[in-house]
C-alpha positions in Angstrom: 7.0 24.3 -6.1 8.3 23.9 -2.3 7.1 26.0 0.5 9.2 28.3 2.3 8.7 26.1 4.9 8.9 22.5 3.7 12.4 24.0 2.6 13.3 24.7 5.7 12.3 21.1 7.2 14.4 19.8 5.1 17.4 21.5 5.6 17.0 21.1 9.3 16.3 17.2 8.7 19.5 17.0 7.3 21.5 19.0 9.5 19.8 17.1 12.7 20.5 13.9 10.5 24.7 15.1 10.5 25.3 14.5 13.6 27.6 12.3 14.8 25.2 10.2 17.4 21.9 9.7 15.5 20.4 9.3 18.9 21.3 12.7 20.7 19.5 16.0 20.5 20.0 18.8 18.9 18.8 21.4 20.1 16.3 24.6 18.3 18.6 27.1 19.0 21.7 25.4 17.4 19.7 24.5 14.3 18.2 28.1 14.5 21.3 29.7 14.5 23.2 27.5 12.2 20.9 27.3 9.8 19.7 31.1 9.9 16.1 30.4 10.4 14.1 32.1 12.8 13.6 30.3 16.1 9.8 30.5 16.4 8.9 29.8 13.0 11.5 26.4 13.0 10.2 25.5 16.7 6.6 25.2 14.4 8.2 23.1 11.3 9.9 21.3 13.8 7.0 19.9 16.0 5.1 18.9 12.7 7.6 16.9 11.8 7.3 15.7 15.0 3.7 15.1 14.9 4.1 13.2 11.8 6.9 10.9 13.6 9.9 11.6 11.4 11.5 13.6 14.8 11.9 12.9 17.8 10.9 16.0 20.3 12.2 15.9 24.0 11.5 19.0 26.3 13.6 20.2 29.1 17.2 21.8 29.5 18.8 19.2 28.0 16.0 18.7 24.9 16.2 18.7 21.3 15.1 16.8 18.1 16.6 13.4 16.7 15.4 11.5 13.8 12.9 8.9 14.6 13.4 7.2 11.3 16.8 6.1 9.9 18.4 8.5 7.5 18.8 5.5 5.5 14.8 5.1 5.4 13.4 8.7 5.5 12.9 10.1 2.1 12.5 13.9 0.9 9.1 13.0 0.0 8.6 11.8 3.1 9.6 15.3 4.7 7.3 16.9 1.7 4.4 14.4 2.7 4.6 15.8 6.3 4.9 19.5 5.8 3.2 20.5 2.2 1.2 17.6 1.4 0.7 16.3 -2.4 -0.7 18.8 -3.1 1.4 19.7 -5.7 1.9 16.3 -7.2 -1.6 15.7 -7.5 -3.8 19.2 -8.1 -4.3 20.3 -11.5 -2.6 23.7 -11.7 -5.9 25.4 -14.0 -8.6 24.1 -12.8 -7.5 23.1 -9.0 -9.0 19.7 -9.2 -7.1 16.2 -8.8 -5.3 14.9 -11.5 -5.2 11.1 -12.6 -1.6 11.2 -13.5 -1.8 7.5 -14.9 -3.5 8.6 -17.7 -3.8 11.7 -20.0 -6.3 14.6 -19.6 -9.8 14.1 -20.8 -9.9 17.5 -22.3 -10.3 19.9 -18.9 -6.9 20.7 -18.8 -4.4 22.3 -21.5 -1.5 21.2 -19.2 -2.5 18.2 -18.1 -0.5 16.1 -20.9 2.2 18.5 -20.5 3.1 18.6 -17.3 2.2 14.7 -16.2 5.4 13.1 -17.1 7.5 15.7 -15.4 5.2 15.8 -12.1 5.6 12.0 -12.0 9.7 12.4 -12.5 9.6 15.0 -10.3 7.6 12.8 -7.2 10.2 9.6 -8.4 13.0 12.1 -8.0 12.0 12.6 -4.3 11.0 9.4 -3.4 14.4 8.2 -4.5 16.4 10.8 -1.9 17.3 9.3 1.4 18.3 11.6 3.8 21.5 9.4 4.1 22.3 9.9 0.4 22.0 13.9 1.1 24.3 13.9 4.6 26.8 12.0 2.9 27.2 14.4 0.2 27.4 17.6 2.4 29.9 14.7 4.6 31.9 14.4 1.7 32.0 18.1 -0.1 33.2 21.2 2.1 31.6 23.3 -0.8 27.9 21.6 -0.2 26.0 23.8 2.4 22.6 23.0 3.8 
C-alpha cells in the first residue's frame, strides 16, 4: 500500500514533529540513528519533503529539518501526497487506468465496486491524521514507538 519510503517520511515527520521547540533543527544523523534508517536514503525522503514545503531544510554545522507546517495542520495524506503520490487512491489496480471513485465501474474492472468504498475510507482515514494527533499519542504511551 505505502512505500518503503513514504513510511519512512512519516516516521521521521513525527519524530521531527516531537520535539520540544517546533522551531529548532534536528538534525539527519539524530533522526538517522534514532529511527534506524540509513542516512543517505533519509537525507533523499528528507529534502522531498522539503521540496514539497512540509520541512524546513537549513545547511551548515548547526542544520537540520523543522516542520514548516503546524503539526496541528499537516496531515498523513499530506506526507503521502508528497512522497508516493495518489497513486494508489486513484489507479485501478487491473487495468492501471484512473478510477472515478464517485461512482461505480462501468464494466472494465472486476474490483472496481469492490474496492471503492474502502479506497475512499482509506484516503478519509488519512486525511483525518494530524501529525499532532500522532505525537501526542507516542507523548502519552511509553509503549507507542515510531
Amino acid at each position: 500500500m505505502l512505500s518503503t519510503t513514504c513510511k519512512y517520511g512519516i516516521r521521521a515527520v513525527i519524530f521531527i514533529a516531537s520535539k520540544p521547540d517546533a522551531r529548532s533543527n534536528t538534525g539527519l544523523k539524530e533522526i538517522s540513528e534514532q529511527l534506524r534508517i540509513p542516512q543517505p536514503y533519509l537525507a533523499k525522503i528528507l529534502q522531498t519533503l522539503a521540496r514539497k514545503k512540509i520541512l524546513h531544510s537549513t545547511k551548515g554545522p548547526h542544520g537540520g529539518f523543522y516542520l514548516s507546517v503546524p503539526a496541528e495542520k499537516l496531515t498523513l495524506m499530506d506526507i503521502i501526497d508528497a512522497i508516493d503520490g495518489r497513486n494508489f487512491f486513484d489507479s485501478c489496480y487491473v487495468t492501471g487506468e484512473k478510477c472515478n471513485l464517485d461512482k461505480p465501474d462501468d464494466g472494465r474492472c472486476i474490483l472496481h465496486n469492490d474496492l471503492r468504498e474502502e479506497k475512499v475510507r482509506l484516503e478519509k482515514f488519512f486525511i483525518s491524521k494530524t501529525v499532532d494527533q500522532l505525537v501526542n499519542q507516542v507523548r502519552n504511551d511509553p509503549r507507542v514507538r515510531i
